[in-house]
N, CA, C and O atoms as a MOPAC input file, in Angstrom:
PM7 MOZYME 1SCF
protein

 N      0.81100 1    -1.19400 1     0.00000 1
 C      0.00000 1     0.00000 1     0.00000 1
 C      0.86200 1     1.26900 1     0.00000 1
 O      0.41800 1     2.29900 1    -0.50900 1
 N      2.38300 1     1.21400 1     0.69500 1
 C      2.92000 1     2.45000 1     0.76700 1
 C      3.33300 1     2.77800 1    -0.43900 1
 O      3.80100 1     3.90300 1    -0.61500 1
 N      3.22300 1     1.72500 1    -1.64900 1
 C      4.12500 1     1.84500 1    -3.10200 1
 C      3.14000 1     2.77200 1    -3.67900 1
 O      3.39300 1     3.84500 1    -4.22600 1
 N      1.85500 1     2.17200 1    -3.47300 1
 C      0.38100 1     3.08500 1    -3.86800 1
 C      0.50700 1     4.19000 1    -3.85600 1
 O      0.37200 1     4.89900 1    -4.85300 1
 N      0.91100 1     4.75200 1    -2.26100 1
 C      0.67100 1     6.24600 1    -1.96200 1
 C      1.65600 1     6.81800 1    -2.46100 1
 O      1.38000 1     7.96000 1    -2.83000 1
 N      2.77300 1     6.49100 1    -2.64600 1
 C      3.58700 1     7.32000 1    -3.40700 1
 C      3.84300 1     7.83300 1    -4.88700 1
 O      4.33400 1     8.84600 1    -5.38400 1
 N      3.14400 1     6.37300 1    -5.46700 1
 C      2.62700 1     7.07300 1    -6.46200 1
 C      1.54300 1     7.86200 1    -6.69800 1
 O      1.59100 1     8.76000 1    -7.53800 1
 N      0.19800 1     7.54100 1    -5.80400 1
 C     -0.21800 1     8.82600 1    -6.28100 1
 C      0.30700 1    10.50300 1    -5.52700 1
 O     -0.20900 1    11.55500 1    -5.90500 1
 N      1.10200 1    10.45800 1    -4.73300 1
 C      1.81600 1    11.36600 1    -4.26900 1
 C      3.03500 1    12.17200 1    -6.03000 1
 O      3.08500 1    13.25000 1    -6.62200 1
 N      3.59700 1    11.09800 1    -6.12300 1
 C      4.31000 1    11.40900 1    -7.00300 1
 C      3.55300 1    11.88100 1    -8.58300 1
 O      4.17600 1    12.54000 1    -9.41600 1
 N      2.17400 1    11.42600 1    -8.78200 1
 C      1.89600 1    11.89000 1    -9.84500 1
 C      0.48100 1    13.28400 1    -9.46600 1
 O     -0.06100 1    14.02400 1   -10.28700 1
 N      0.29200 1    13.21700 1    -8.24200 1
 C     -0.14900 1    15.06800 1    -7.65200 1
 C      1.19200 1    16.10900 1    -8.04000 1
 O      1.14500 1    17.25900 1    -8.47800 1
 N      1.97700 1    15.55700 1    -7.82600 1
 C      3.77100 1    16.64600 1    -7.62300 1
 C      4.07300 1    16.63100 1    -9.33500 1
 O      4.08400 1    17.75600 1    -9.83300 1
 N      4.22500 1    15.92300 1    -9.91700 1
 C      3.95200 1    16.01100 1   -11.93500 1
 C      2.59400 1    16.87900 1   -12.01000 1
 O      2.73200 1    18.00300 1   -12.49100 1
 N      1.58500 1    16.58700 1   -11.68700 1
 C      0.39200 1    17.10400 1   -12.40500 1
 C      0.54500 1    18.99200 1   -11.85300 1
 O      0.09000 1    19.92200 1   -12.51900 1
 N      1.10500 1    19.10600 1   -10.84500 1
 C      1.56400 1    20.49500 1   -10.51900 1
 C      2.35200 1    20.87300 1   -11.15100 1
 O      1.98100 1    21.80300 1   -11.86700 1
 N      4.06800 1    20.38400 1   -11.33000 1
 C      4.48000 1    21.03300 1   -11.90900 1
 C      4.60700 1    21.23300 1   -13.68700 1
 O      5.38800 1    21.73900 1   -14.49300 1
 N      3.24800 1    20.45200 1   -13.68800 1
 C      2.94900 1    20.77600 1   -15.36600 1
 C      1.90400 1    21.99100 1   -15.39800 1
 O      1.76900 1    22.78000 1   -16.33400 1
 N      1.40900 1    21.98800 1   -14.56000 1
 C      0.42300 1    23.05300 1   -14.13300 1
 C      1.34300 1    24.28300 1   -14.09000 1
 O      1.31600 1    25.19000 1   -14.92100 1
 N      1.91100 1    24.23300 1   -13.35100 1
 C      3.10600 1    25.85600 1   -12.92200 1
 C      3.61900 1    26.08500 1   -14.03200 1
 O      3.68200 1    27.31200 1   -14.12200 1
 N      4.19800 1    25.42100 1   -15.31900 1
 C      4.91800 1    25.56400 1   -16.45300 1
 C      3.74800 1    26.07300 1   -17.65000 1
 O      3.87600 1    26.92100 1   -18.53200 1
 N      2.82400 1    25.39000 1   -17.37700 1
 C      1.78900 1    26.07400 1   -18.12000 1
 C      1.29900 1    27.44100 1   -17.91400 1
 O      1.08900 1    28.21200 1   -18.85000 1
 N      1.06500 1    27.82000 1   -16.32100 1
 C      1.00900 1    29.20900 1   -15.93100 1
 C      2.10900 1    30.38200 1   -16.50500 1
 O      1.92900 1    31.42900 1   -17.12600 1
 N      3.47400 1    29.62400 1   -15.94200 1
 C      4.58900 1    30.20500 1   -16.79900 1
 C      4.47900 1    30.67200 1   -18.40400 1
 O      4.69500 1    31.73300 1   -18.98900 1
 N      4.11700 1    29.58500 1   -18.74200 1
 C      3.65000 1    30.15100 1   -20.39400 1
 C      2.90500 1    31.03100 1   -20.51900 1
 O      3.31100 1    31.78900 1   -21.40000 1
 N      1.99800 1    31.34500 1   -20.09100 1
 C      0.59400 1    31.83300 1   -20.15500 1
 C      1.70500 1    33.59300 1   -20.23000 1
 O      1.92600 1    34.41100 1   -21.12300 1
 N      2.20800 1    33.43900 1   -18.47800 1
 C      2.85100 1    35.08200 1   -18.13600 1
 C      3.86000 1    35.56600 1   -18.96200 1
 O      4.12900 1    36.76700 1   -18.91500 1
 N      4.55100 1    34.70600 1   -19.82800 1
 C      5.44500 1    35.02900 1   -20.98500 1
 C      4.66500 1    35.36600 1   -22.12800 1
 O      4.92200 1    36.39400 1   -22.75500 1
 N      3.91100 1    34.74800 1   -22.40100 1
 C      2.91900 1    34.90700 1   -23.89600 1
 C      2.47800 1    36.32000 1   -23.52300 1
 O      2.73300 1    37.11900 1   -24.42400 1
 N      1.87800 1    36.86600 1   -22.43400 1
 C      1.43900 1    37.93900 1   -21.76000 1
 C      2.49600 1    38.86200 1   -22.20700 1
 O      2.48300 1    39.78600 1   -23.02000 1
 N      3.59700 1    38.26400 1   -21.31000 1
 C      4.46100 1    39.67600 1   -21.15100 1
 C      4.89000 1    40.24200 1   -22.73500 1
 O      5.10100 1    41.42200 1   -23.01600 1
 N      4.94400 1    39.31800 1   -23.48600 1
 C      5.85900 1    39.37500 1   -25.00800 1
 C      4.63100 1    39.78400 1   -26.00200 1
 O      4.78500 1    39.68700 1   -27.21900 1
 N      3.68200 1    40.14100 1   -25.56500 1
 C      2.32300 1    40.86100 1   -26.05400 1
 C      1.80400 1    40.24000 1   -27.47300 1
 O      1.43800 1    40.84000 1   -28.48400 1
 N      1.93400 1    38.22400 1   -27.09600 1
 C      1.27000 1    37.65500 1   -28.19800 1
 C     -0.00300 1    37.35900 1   -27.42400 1
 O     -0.21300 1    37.24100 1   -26.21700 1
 N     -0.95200 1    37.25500 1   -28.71200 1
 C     -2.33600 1    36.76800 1   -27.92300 1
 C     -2.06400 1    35.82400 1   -27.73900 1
 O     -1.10600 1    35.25400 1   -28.26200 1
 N     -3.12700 1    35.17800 1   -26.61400 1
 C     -3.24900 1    34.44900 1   -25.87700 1
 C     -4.02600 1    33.25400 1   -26.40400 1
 O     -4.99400 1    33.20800 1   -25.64400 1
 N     -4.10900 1    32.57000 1   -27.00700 1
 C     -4.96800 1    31.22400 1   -27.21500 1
 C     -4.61000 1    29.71500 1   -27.01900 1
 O     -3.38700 1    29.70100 1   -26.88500 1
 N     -4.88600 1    28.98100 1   -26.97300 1
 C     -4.70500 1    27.33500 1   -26.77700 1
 C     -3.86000 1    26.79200 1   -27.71100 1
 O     -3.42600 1    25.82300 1   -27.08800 1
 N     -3.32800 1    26.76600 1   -28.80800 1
 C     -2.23600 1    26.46500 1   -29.53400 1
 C     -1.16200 1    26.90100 1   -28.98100 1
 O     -0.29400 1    26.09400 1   -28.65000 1
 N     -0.93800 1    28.81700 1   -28.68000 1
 C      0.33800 1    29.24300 1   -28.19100 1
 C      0.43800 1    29.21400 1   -26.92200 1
 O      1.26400 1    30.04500 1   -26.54500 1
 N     -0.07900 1    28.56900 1   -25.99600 1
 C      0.12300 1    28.12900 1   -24.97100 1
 C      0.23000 1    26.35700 1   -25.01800 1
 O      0.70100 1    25.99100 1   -23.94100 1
 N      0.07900 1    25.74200 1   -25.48800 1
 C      0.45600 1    24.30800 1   -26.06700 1
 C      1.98300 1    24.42700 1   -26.39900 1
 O      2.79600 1    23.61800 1   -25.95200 1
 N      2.39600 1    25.67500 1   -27.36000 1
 C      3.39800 1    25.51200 1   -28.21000 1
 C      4.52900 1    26.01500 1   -26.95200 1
 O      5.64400 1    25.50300 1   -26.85600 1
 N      4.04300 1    27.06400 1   -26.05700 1
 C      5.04500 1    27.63600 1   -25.29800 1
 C      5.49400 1    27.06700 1   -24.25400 1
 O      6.51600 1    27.41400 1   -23.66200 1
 N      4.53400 1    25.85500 1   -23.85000 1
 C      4.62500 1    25.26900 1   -22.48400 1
 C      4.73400 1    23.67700 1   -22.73000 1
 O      4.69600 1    22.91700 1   -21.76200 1
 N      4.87600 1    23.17000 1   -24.10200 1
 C      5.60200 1    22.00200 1   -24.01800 1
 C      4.38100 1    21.15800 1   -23.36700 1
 O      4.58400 1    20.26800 1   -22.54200 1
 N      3.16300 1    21.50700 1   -23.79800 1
 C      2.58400 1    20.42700 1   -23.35500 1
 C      1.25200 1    19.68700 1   -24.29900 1
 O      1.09800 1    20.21100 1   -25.40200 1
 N      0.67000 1    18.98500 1   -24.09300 1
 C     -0.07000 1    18.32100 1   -25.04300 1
 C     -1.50800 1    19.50700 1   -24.99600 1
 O     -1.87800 1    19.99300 1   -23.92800 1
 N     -2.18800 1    19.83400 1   -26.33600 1
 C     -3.35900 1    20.46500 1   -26.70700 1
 C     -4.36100 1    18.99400 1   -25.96800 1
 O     -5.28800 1    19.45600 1   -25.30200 1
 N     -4.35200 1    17.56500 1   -25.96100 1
 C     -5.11100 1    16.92700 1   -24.94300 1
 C     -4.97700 1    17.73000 1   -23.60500 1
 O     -6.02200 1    18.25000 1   -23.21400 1
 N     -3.73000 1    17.93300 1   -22.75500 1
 C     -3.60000 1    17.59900 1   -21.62000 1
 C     -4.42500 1    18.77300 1   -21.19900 1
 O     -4.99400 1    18.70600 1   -20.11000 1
 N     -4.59000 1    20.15100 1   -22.15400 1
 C     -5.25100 1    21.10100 1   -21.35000 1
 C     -6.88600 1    21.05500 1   -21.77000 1
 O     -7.68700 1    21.51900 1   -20.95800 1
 N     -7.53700 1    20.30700 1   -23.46200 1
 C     -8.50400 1    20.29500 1   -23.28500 1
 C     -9.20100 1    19.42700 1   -22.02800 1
 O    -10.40300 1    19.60100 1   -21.82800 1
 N     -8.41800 1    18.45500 1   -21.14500 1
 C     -9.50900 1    17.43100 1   -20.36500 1
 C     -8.85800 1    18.36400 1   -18.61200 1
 O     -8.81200 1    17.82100 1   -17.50800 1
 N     -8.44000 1    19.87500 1   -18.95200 1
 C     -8.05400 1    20.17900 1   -17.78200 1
 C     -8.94100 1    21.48800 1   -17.33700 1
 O     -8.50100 1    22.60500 1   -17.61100 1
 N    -10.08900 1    21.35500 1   -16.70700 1
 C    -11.24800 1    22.38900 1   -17.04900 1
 C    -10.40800 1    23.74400 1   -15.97300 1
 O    -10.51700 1    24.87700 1   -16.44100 1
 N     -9.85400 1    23.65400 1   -15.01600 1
 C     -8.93000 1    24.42600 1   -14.65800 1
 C     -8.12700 1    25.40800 1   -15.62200 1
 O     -8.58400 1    26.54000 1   -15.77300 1
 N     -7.09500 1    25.08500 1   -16.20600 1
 C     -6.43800 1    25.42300 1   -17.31200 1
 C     -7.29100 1    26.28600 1   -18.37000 1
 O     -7.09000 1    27.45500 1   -18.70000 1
 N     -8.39400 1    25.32100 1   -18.85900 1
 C     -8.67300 1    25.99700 1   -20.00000 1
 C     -9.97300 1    27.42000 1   -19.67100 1
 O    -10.51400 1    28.33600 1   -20.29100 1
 N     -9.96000 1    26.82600 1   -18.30900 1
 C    -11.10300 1    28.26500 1   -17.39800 1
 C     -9.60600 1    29.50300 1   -17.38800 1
 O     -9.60200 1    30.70100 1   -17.66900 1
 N     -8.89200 1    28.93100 1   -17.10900 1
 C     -7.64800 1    30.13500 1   -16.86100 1
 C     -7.40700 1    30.74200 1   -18.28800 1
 O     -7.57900 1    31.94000 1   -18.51100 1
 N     -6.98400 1    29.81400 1   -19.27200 1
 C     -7.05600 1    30.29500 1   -20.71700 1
 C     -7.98700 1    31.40000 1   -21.17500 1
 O     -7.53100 1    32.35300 1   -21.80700 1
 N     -9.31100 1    31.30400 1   -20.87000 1
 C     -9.91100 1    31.73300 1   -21.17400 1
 C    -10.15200 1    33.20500 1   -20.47100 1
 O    -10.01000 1    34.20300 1   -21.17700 1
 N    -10.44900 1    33.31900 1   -19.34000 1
 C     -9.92200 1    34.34300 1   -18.52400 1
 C     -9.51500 1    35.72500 1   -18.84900 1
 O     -9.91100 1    36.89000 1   -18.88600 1
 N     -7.76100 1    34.37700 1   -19.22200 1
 C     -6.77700 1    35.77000 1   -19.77800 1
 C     -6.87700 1    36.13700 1   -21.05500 1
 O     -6.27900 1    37.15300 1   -21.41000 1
 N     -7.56800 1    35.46400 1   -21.89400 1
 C     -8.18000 1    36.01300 1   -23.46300 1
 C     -8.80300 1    36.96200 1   -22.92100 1
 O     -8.19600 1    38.03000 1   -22.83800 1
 N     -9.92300 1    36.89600 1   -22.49000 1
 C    -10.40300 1    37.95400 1   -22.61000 1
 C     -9.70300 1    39.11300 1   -21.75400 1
 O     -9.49300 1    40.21700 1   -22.25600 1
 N     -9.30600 1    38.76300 1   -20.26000 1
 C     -8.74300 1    40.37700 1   -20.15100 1
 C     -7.87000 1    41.04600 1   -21.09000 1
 O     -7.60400 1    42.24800 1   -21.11500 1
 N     -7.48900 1    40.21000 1   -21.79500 1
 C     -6.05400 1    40.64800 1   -22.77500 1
 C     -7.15800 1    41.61800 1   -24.03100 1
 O     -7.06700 1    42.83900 1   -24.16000 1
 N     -8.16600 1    40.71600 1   -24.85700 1
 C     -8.94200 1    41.20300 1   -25.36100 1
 C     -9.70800 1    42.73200 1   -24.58600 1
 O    -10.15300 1    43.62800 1   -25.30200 1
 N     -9.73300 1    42.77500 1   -23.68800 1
 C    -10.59200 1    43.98500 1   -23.24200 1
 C     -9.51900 1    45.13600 1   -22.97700 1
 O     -9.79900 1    46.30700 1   -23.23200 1
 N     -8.28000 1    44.76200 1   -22.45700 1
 C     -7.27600 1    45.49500 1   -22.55500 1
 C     -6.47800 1    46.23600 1   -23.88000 1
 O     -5.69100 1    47.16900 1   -24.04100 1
 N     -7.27000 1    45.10400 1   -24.82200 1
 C     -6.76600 1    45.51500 1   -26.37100 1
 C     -7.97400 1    46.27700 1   -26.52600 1
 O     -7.64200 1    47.21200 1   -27.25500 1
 N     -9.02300 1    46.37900 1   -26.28400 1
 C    -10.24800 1    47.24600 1   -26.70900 1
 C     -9.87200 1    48.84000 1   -26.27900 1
 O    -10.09300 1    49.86100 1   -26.93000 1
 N     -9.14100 1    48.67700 1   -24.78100 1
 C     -9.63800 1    50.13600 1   -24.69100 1
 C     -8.16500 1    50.74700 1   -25.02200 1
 O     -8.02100 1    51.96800 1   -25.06900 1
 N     -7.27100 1    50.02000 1   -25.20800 1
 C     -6.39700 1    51.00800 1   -25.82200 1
 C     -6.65200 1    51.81500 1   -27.01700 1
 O     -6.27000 1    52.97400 1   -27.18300 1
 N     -7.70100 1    50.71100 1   -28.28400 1
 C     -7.87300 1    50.94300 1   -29.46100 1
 C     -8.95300 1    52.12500 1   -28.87400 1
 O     -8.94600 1    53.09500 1   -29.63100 1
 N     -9.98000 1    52.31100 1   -27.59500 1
 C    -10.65300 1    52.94300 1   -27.41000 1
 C     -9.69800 1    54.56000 1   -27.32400 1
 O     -9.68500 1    55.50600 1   -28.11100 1
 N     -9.12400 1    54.38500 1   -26.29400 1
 C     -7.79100 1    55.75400 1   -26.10200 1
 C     -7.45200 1    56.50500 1   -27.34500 1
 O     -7.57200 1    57.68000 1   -27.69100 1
 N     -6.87700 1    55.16800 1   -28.02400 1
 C     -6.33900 1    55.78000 1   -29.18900 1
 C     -7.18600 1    56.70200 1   -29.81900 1
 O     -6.73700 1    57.82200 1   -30.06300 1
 N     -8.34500 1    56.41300 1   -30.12400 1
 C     -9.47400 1    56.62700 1   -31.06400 1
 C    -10.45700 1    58.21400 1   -30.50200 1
 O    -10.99600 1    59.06000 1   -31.21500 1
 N    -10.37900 1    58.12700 1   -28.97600 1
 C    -10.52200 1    59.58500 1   -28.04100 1
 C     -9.59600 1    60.27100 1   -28.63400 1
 O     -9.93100 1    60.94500 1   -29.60900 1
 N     -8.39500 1    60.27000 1   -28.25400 1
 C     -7.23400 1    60.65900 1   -28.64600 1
 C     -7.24200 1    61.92300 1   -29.66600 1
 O     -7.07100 1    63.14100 1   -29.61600 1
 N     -7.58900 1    60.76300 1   -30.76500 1
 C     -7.55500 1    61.15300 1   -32.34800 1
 C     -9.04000 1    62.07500 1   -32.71400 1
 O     -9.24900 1    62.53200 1   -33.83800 1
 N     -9.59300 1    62.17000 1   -32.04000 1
 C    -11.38000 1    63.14900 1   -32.12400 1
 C    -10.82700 1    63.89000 1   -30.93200 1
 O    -11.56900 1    64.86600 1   -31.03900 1
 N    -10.11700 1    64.15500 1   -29.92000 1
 C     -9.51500 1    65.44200 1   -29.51400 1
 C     -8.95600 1    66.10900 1   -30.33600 1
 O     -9.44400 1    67.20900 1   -30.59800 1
 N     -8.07400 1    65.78800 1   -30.83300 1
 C     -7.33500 1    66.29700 1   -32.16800 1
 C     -8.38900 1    67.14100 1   -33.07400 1
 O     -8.50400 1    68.30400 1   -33.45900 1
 N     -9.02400 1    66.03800 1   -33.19000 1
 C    -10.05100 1    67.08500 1   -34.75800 1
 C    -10.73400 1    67.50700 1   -33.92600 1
 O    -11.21000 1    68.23200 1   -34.79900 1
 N    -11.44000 1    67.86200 1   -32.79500 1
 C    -12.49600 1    68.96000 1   -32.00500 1
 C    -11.39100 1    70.07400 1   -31.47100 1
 O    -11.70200 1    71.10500 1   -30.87400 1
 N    -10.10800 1    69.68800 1   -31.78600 1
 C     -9.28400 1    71.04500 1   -31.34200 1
 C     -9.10600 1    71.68000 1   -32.25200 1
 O     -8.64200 1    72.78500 1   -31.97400 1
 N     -9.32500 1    71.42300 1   -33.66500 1
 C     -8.87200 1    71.77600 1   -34.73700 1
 C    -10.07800 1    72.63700 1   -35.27900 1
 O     -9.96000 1    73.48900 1   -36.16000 1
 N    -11.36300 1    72.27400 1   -34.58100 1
 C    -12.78200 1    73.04700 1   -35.60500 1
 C    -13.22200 1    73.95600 1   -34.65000 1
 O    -13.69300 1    75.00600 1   -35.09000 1
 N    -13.17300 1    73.77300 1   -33.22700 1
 C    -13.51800 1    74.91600 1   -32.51300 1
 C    -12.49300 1    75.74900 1   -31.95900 1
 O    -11.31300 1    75.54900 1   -32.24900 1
 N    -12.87600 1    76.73700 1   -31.12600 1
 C    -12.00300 1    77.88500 1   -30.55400 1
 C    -11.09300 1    77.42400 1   -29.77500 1
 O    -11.29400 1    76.21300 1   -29.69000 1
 N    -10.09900 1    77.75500 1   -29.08800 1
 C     -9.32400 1    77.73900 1   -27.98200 1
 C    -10.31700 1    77.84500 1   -26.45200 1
 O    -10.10200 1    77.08100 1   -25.51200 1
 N    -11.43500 1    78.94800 1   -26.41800 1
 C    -12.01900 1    79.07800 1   -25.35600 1
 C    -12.63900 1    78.05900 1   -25.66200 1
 O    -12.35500 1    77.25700 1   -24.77300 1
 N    -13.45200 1    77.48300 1   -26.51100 1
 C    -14.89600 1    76.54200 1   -26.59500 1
 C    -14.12000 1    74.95600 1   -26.38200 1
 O    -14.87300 1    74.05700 1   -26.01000 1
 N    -12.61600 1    74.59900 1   -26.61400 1
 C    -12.21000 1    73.78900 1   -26.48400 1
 C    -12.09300 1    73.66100 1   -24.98500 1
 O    -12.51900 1    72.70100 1   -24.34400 1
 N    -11.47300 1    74.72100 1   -24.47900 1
 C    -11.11300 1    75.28000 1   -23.23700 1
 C    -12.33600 1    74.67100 1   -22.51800 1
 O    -12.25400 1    73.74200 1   -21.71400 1
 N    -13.46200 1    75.27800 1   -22.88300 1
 C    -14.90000 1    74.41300 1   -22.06000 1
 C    -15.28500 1    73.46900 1   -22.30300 1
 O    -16.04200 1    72.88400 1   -21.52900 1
 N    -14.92700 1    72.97700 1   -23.42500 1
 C    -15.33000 1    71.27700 1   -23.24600 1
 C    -14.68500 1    70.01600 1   -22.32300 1
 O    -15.15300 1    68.95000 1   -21.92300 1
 N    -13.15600 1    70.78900 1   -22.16500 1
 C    -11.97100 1    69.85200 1   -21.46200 1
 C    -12.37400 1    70.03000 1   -20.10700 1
 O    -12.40200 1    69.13300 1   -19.26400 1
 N    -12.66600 1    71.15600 1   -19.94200 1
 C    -13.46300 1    71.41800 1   -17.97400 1
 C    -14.84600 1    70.83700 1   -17.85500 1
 O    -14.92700 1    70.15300 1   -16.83500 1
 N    -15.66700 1    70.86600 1   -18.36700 1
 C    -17.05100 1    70.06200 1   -18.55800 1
 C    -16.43700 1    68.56200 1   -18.68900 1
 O    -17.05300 1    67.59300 1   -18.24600 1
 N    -15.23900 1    68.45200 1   -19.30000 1
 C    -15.25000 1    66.46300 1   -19.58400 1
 C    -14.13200 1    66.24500 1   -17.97800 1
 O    -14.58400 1    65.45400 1   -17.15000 1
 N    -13.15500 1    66.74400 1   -17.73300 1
 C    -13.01700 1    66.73400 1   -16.46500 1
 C    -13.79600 1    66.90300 1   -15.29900 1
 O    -13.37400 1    66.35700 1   -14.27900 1
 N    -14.61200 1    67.40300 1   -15.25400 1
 C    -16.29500 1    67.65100 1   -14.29700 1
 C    -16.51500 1    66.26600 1   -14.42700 1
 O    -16.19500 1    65.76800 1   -13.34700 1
 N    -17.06000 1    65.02800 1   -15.53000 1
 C    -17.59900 1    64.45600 1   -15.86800 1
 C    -16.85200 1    63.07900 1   -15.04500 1
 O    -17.26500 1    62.13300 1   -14.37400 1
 N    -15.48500 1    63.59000 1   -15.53800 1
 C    -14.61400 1    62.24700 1   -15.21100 1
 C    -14.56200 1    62.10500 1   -14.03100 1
 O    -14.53600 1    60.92600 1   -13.67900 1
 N    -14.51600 1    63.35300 1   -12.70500 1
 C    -13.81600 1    63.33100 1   -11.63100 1
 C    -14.93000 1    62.93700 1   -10.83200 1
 O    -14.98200 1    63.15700 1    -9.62200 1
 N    -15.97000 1    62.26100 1   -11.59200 1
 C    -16.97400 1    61.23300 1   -11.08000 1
 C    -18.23700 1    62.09800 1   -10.70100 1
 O    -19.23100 1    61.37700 1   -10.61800 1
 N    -18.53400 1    63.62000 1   -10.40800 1
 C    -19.28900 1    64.59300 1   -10.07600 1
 C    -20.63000 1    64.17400 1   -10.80300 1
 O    -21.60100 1    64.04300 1   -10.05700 1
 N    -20.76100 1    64.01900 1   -11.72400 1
 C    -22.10200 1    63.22300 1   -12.64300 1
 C    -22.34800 1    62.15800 1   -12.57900 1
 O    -23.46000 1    61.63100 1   -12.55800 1
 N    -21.02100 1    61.55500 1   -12.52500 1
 C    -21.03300 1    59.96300 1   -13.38600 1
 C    -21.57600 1    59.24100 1   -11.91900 1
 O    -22.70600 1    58.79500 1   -12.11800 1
 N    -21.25300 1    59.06300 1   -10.92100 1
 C    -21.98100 1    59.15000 1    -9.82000 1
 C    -23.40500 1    58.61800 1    -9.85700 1
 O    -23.81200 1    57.46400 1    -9.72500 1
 N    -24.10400 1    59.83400 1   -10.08700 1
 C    -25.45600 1    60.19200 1   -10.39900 1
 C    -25.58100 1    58.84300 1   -11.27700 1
 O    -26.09300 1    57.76600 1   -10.97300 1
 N    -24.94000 1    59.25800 1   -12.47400 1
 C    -25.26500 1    57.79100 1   -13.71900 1
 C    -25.18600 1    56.31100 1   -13.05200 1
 O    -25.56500 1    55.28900 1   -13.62400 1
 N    -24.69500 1    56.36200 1   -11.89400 1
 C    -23.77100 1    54.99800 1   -11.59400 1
 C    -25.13900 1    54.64000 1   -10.41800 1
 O    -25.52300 1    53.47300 1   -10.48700 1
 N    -25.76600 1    55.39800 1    -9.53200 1
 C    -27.05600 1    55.53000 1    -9.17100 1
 C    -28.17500 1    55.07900 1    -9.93500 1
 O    -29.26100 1    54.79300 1    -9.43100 1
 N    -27.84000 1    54.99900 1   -11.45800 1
 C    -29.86800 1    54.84700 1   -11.78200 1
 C    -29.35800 1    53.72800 1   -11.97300 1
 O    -30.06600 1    52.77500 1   -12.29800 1

């Protein structure tokens, strides 16, 4: 029986540190600003496309970080895109009328309204 427990001791201590190497992948794919999907995490972490579809853990984590990565890619493209319509509303109105729109959208931001909105 003690041969038993050690193996399944010994294959809890594998099934972790395939787990941790997979996480590892995940925070490199992250950091090196490739998306994130189930192939390049297969390909980065050396492990079988089985081992993570029958691993509902894993592929809940996969999924996860798609999307924060995806929503993080949204609002940059969002920034950008503010950004670029500051530009052209600085360009068609006045200096003063710009002047009041940037204090009215700071009013807005520094939560004084939004508040209210966040209420109904």
């Amino acid at each position: 029986m003690a041969n038993y427990e050690k193996m399944v001791e010994a294959r809890k201590h594998k099934a972790e540190e395939v787990r941790q190497r997979v996480i590892i992948a995940i925070e490199e794919l992250l950091a090196s600003g490739t998306p994130i999907n189930t192939n390049e995490v297969v390909k980065a972490s050396g492990v079988s496309l089985s081992y993570i579809a029958h691993n509902e853990e894993l592929k809940r984590y996969i999924t996860e970080v798609k999307i924060k990565q995806n929503r993080e890619d949204e609002i940059i493209k969002l920034r950008r895109h503010v950004s670029e319509l500051d530009k052209k509303v600085s360009q068609m109105i006045s200096p003063k009328q710009y002047h009041d729109l940037q204090e009215k959208y700071d009013e807005l931001y520094e939560g004084k309204l939004i508040k209210v909105i966040e209420g109904i």
